[in-house]
TORRO-834963 format. One record per residue (C-alpha): x, y, z. Coordinates in steps of 0.05 Angstrom, whole numbers, plus 5000, padded with zeros to 4 digits. Last residue first. Layout:
BEGIN
X / Y / Z .
...
end
This chain:
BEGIN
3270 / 6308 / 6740 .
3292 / 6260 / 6799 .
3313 / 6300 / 6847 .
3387 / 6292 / 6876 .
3437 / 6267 / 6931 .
3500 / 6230 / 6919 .
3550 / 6264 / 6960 .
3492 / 6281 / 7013 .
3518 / 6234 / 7063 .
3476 / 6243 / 7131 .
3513 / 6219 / 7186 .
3528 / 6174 / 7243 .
3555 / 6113 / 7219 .
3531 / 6052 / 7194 .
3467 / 6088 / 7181 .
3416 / 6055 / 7137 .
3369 / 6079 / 7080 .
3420 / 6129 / 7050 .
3400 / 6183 / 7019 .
3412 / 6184 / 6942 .
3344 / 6193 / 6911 .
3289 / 6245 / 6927 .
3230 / 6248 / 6880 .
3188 / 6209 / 6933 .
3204 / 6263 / 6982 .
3232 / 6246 / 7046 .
3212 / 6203 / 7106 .
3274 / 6157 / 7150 .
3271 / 6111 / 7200 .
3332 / 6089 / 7226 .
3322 / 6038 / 7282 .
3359 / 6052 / 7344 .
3386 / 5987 / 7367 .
3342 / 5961 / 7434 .
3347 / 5965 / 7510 .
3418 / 5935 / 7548 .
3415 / 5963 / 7615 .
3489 / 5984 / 7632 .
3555 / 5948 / 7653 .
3500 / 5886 / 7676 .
3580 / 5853 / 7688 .
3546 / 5786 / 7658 .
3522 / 5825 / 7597 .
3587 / 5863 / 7589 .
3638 / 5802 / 7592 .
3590 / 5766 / 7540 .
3598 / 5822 / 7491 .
3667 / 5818 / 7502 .
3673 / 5756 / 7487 .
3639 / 5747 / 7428 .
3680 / 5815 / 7409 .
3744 / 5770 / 7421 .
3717 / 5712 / 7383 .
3697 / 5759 / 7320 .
3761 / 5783 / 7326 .
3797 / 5703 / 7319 .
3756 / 5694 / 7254 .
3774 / 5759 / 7222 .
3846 / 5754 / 7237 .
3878 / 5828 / 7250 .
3894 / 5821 / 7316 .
3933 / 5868 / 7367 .
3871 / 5909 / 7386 .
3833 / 5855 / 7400 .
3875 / 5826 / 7445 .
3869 / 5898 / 7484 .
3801 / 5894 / 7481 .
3803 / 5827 / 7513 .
3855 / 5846 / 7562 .
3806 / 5909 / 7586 .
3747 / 5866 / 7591 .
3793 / 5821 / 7644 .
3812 / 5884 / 7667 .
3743 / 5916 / 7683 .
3738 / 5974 / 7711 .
3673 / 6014 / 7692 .
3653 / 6088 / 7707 .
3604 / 6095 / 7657 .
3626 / 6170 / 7637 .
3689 / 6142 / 7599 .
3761 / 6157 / 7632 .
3784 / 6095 / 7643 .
3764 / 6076 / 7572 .
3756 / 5992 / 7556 .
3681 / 6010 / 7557 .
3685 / 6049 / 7492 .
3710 / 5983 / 7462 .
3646 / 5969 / 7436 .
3651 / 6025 / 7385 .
3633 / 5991 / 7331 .
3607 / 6054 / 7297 .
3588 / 6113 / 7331 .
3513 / 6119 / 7341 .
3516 / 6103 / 7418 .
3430 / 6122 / 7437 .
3427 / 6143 / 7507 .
3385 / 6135 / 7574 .
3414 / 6166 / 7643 .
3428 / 6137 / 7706 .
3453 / 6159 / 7768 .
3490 / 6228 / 7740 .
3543 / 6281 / 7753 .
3603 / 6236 / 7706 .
3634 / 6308 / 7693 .
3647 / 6306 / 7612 .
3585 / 6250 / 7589 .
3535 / 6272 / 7648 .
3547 / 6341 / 7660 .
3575 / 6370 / 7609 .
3547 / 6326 / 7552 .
3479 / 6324 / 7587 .
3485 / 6400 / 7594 .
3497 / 6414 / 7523 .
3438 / 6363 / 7506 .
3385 / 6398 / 7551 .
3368 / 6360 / 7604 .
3300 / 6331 / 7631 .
3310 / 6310 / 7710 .
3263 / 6240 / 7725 .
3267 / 6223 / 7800 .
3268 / 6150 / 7805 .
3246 / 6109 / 7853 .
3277 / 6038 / 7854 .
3230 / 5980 / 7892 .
3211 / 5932 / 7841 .
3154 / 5958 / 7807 .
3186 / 6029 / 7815 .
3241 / 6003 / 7760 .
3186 / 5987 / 7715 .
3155 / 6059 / 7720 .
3218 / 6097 / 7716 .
3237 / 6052 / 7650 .
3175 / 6064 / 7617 .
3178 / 6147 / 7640 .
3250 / 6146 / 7611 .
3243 / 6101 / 7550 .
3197 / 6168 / 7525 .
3240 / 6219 / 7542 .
3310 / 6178 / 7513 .
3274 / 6153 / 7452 .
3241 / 6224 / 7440 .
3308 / 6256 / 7428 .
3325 / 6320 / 7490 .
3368 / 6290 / 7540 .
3348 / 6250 / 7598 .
3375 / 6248 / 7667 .
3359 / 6192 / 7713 .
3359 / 6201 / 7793 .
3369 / 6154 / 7844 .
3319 / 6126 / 7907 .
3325 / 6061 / 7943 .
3300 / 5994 / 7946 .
3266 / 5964 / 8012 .
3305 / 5907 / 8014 .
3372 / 5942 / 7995 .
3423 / 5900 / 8020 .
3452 / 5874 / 7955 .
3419 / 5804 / 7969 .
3352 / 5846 / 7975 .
3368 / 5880 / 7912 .
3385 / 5814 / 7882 .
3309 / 5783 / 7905 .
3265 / 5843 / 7878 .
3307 / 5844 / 7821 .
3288 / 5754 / 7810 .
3212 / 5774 / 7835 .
3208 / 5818 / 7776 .
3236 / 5785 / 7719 .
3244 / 5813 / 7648 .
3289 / 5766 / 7612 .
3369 / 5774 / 7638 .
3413 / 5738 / 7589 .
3361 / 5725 / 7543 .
3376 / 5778 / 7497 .
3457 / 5758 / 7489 .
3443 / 5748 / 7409 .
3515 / 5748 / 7393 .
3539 / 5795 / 7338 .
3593 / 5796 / 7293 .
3568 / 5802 / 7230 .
3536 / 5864 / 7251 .
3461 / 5887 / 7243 .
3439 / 5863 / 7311 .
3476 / 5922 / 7327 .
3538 / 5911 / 7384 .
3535 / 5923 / 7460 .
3500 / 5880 / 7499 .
3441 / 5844 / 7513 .
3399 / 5879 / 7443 .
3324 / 5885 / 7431 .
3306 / 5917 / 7356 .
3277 / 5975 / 7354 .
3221 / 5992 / 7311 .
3153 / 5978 / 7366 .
3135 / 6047 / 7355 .
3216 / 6066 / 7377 .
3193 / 6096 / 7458 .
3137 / 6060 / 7482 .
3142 / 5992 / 7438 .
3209 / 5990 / 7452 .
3202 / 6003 / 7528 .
3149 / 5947 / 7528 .
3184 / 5896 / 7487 .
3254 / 5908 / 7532 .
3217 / 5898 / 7605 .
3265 / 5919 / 7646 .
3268 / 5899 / 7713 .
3320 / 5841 / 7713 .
3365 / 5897 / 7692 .
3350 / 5934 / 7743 .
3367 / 5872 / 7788 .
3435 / 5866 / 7757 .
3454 / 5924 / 7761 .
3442 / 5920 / 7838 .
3472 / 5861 / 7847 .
3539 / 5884 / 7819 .
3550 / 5930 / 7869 .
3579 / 5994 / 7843 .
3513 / 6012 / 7829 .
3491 / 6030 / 7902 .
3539 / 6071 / 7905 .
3569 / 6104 / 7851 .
3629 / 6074 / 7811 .
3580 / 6039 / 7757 .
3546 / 6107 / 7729 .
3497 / 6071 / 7695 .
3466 / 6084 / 7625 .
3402 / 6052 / 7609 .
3419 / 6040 / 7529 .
3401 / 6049 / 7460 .
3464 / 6026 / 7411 .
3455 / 6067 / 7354 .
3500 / 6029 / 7294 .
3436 / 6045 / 7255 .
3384 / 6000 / 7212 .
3335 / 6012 / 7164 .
3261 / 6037 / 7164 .
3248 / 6074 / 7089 .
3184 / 6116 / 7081 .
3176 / 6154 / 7024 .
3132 / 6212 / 7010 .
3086 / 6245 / 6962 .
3043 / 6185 / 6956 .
3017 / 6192 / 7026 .
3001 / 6123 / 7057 .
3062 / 6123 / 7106 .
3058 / 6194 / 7128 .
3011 / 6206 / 7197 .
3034 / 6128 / 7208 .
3106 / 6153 / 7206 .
3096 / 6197 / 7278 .
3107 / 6152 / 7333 .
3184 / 6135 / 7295 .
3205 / 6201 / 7306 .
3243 / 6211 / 7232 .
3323 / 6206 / 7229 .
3327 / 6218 / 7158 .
3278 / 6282 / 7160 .
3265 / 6310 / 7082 .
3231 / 6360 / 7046 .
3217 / 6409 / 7094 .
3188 / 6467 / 7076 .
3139 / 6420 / 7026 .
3068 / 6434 / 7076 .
3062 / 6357 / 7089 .
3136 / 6353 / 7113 .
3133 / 6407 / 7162 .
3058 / 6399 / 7186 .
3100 / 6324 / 7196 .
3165 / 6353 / 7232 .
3131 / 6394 / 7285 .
3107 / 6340 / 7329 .
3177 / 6311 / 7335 .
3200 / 6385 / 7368 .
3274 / 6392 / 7361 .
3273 / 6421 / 7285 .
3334 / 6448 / 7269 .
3332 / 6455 / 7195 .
3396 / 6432 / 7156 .
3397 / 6473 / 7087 .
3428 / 6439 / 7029 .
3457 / 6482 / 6964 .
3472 / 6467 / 6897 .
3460 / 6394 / 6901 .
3481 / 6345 / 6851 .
3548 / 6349 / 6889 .
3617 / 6345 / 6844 .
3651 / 6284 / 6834 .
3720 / 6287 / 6861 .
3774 / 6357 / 6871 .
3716 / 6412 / 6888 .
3731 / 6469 / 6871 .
3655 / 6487 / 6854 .
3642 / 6470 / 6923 .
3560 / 6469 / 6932 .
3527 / 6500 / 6993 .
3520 / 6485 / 7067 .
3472 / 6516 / 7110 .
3462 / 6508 / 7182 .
3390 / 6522 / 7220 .
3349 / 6551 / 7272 .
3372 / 6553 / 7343 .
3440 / 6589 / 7314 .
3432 / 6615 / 7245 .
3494 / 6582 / 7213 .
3514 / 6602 / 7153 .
3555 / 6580 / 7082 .
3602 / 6513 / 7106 .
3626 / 6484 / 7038 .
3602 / 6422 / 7007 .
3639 / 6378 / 6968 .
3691 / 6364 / 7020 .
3754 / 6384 / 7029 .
3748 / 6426 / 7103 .
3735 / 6491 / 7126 .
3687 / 6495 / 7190 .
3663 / 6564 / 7209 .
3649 / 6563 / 7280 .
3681 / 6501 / 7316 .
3731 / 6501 / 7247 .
3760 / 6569 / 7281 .
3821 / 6536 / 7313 .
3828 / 6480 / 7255 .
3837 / 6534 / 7204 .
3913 / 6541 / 7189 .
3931 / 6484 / 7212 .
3888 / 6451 / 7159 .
3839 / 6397 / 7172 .
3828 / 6323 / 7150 .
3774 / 6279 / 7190 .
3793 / 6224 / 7247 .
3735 / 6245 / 7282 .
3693 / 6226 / 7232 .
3717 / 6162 / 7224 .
3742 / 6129 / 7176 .
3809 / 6132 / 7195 .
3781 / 6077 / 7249 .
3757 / 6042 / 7190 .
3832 / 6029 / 7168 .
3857 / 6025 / 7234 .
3813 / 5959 / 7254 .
3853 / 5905 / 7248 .
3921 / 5946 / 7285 .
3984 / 5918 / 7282 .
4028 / 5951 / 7340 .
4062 / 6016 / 7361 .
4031 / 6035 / 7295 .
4071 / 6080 / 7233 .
4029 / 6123 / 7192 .
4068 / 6144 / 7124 .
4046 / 6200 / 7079 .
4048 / 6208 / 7007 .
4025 / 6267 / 6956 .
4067 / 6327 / 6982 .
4129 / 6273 / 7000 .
4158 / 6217 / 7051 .
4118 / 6258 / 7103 .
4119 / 6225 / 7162 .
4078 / 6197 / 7229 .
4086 / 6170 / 7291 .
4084 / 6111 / 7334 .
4001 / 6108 / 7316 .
3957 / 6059 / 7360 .
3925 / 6113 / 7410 .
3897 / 6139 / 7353 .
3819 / 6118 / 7349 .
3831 / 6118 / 7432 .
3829 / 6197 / 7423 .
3752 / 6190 / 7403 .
3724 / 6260 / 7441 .
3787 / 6287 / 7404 .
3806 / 6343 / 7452 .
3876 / 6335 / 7450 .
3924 / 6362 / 7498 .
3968 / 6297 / 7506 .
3968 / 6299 / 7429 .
3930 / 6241 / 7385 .
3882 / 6283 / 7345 .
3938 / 6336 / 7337 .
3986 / 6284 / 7303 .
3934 / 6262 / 7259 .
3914 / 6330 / 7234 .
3990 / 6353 / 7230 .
4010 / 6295 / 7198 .
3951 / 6293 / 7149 .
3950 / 6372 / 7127 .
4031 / 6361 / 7122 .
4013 / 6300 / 7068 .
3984 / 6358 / 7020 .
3914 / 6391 / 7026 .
3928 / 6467 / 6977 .
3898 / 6525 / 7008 .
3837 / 6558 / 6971 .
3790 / 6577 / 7041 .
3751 / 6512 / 7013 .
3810 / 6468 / 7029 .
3843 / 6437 / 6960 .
3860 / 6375 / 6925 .
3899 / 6378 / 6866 .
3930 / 6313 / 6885 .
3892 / 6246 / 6909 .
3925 / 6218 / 6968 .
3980 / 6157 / 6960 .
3974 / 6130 / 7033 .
4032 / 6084 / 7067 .
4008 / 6048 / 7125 .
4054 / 6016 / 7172 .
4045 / 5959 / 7226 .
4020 / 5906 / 7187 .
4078 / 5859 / 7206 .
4077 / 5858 / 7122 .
4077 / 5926 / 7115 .
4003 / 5955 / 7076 .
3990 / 5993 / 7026 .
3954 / 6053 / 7009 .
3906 / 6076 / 6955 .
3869 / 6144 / 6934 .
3878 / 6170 / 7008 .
3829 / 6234 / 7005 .
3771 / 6193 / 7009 .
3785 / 6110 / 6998 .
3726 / 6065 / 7022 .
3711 / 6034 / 7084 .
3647 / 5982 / 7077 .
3582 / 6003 / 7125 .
3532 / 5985 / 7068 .
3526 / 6059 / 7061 .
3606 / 6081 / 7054 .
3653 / 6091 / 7112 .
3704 / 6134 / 7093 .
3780 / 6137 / 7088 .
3837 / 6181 / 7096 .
3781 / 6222 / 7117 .
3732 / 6281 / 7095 .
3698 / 6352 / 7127 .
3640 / 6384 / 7083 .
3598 / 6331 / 7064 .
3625 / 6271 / 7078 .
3614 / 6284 / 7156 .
3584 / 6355 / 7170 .
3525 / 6350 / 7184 .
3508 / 6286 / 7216 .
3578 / 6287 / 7239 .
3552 / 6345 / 7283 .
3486 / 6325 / 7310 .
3528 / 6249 / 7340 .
3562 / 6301 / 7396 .
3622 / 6276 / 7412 .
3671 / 6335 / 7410 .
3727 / 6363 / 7380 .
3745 / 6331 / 7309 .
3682 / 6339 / 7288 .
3687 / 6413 / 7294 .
3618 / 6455 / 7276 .
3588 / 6466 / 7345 .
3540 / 6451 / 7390 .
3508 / 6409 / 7340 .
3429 / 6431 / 7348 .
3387 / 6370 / 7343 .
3321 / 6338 / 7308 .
3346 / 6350 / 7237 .
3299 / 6367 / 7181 .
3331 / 6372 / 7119 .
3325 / 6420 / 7064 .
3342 / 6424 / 7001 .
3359 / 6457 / 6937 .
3375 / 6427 / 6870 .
3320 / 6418 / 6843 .
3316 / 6381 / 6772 .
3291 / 6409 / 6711 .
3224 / 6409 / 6686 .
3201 / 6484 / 6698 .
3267 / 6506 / 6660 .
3252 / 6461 / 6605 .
3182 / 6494 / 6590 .
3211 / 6562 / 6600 .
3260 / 6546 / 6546 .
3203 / 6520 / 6497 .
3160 / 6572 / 6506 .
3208 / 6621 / 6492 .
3228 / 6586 / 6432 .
3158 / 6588 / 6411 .
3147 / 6661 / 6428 .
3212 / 6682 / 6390 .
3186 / 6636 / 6323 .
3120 / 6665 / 6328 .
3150 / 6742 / 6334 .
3195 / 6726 / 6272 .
3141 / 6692 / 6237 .
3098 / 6765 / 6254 .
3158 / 6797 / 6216 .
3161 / 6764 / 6160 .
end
């Protein structure tokens, strides 16, 4: 009886350690190519911080969802005035921050109302330039009033500057972020990585994931030794030179999808010799698109003539506006006065797109008379000194926020553009809620920007992603800048 008794132990044993072997992970860890340079979405524009913290530990009114559809977050429902000039959101109760404080309609008046103070340093303050004001009718309701009806305020709530915080935290969220999500800020090893682990408070579906571990990994040639030895088990923004040393492993998937990352050739439009219109023209003119894409995206990107993804039901092919034409710069810069060209600088930051493009696009624009001196930046100084102080000739950049065309409506944005017929459109746009007459405005808006040359138009980012096979739930495309780990797991 006895030696049953042993059997039976062993077998059961067995069995448990069995299971155990075949259950799901739930740890890991993603390879991101940037440092955020800090931890507050709501304080700086940075694309490396959403893509941490955006659904996962900070959340909206609303969200964007994968397909690029707002969704309810925190604001279960709303409705909608007929003039379409006030929102009133029912949130979801029970909800909590993860230092234990209750979210209530205060959290939403105070986090709007901060985002759109004189002293606010929302890097998207024009996201709430609509909102009058804003009231607490009770704990679980708030009310949003606009100067004006608004199309867009739904999915500008969306956005991840326009994320929830406390009072009571918001000064310290650059360093230890506290916000609703389902993940809750753990560590941050500076220079090497940010870990976020599960909420079990957590008011909606709880994560899969028990903890998720964002790698720093700034060197593209690093990431594959990284993926091939298991440390790193997934990079959704993958250097697109390096998929072919992946794409026939089994152990992997490759997915190539689509971003809202307009690439560009940045131009600071107020210094000479850019201000004249000529001139942006002509380096324009000099671009060869299919070459720089090939060069810098492994052929992935796809061309663009002004400012809206190919990916968007409202965009106008404007490609052909300016098709790579040497004699035709050669000829504007001589109208402009500048014969025998002239020399400017071009700063690039850190991702491979911008370092690659940047020797392409130094090499075209010497084939017609503009010498370029290259000056590699890291990203806090291109953010403080080309995106805060304007110190730059030309720089290359991918926007990743979401149909953000009206960026170049801002007085105060680093291009340096003045525009009011651009301006009026924007400002049209602003007013209208009609999906038919919108999609004319952004038609002509687009068009505004390819005839001003604001900036050199290159190619929409492509998203190409490598994880595990036995990873489901990231998302193939980015409609906004992030990676949503809400519905992350391993398959068992």
């Amino acid at each position: 009886m006895r030696v049953w008794k042993t059997i039976l132990a062993a077998a059961v044993l067995s069995l448990a350690t069995g299971a155990a072997a075949f259950a799901a992970r739930t740890d890991l860890v993603i390879g991101i190519p940037l440092e955020p340079p800090h931890l507050d979405p709501t304080a700086g524009a940075a694309a490396a911080i959403d893509e941490v913290l955006y659904a996962n530990v900070f959340e909206g009114l609303t969200r964007i969802g994968p397909n690029g559809e707002v969704l309810p977050d925190l604001a279960e429902s709303w409705t909608i005035s007929d003039d379409g000039k006030a929102y009133t959101f029912r949130l979801h109760k029970g909800v909590k921050f993860h230092d234990g404080t209750d979210f209530d309609a205060s959290d939403v008046k105070f986090s709007l109302d901060r985002a759109r103070a004189d002293n606010s340093v929302n890097a998207q303050k024009g996201l709430f330039a609509a909102i009058d004001k804003v009231d607490v009718v009770d704990p679980a309701t708030v009310k949003v009033t606009l100067r004006n009806a608004q199309g867009s305020f739904l999915y500008n709530m969306a956005w991840g500057d326009a994320v929830m915080v406390a009072p009571e935290t918001a000064d310290t969220n650059k360093e230890k972020p506290i916000g609703t999500g389902p993940f809750k800020f753990q560590a941050w090893a500076k220079g090497s990585s940010i870990t976020l682990v599960k909420s079990d408070d957590y008011w909606g579906t709880p994560a899969f994931l028990d903890k998720a571990e964002f790698r720093i990994v700034p060197d593209a040639a690093a990431a594959v030794p990284a993926l091939l030895s298991g440390d790193i088990q997934a990079f959704p923004f993958f250097d697109p030179d390096s998929v072919a040393q992946v794409k026939d492993d089994p152990r992997f998937k490759v997915v190539i999808g689509s971003t809202e990352g307009e690439t560009i050739l940045s131009i600071n439009n107020k210094k000479p010799p850019f201000d004249k219109l000529q001139v942006r023209q002509a380096i324009s003119y000099a671009l060869d698109r299919k070459a720089i894409i090939d060069g810098a995206s492994a052929g992935l990107g796809l061309p663009i003539g002004s400012h809206m993804s190919p990916a968007s039901k409202d965009y106008v092919d404007l490609t052909g506006r300016y098709p790579h034409d040497v004699a035709k710069a050669r000829q504007l810069l001589k109208e402009a006065g500048l014969a025998n060209g002239f020399k400017a600088t071009l700063k690039l930051p850190p991702p491979s797109y911008a370092r690659l493009g940047g020797e392409i696009i130094a090499s075209q624009l010497r084939d017609v008379g503009i010498a370029l001196e290259i000056i590699p930046v890291e990203w806090a100084q291109w953010l403080d000194q080309v995106f805060t102080k304007k110190d730059y000739d030309l720089t290359i950049v991918s926007h990743t926020e979401p149909n953000d065309i009206d960026i170049y409506s801002r007085k105060d944005y680093y291009f340096n553009y003045d525009n009011p017929a651009f301006d009026k459109v924007i400002a049209d746009l602003n007013l209208t809620s009609d999906e038919a007459k919108r999609k004319e405005l952004l038609g002509q808006a687009q068009k505004i920007l390819a005839d001003d040359a604001v900036v050199g138009f290159l190619y929409e980012l492509p998203k190409v992603g490598v994880w595990d096979a036995k990873l489901q739930g990231l998302w193939e495309n980015a409609p906004i800048q992030a990676n949503d780990l809400t519905k992350v797991k391993w398959s068992e």
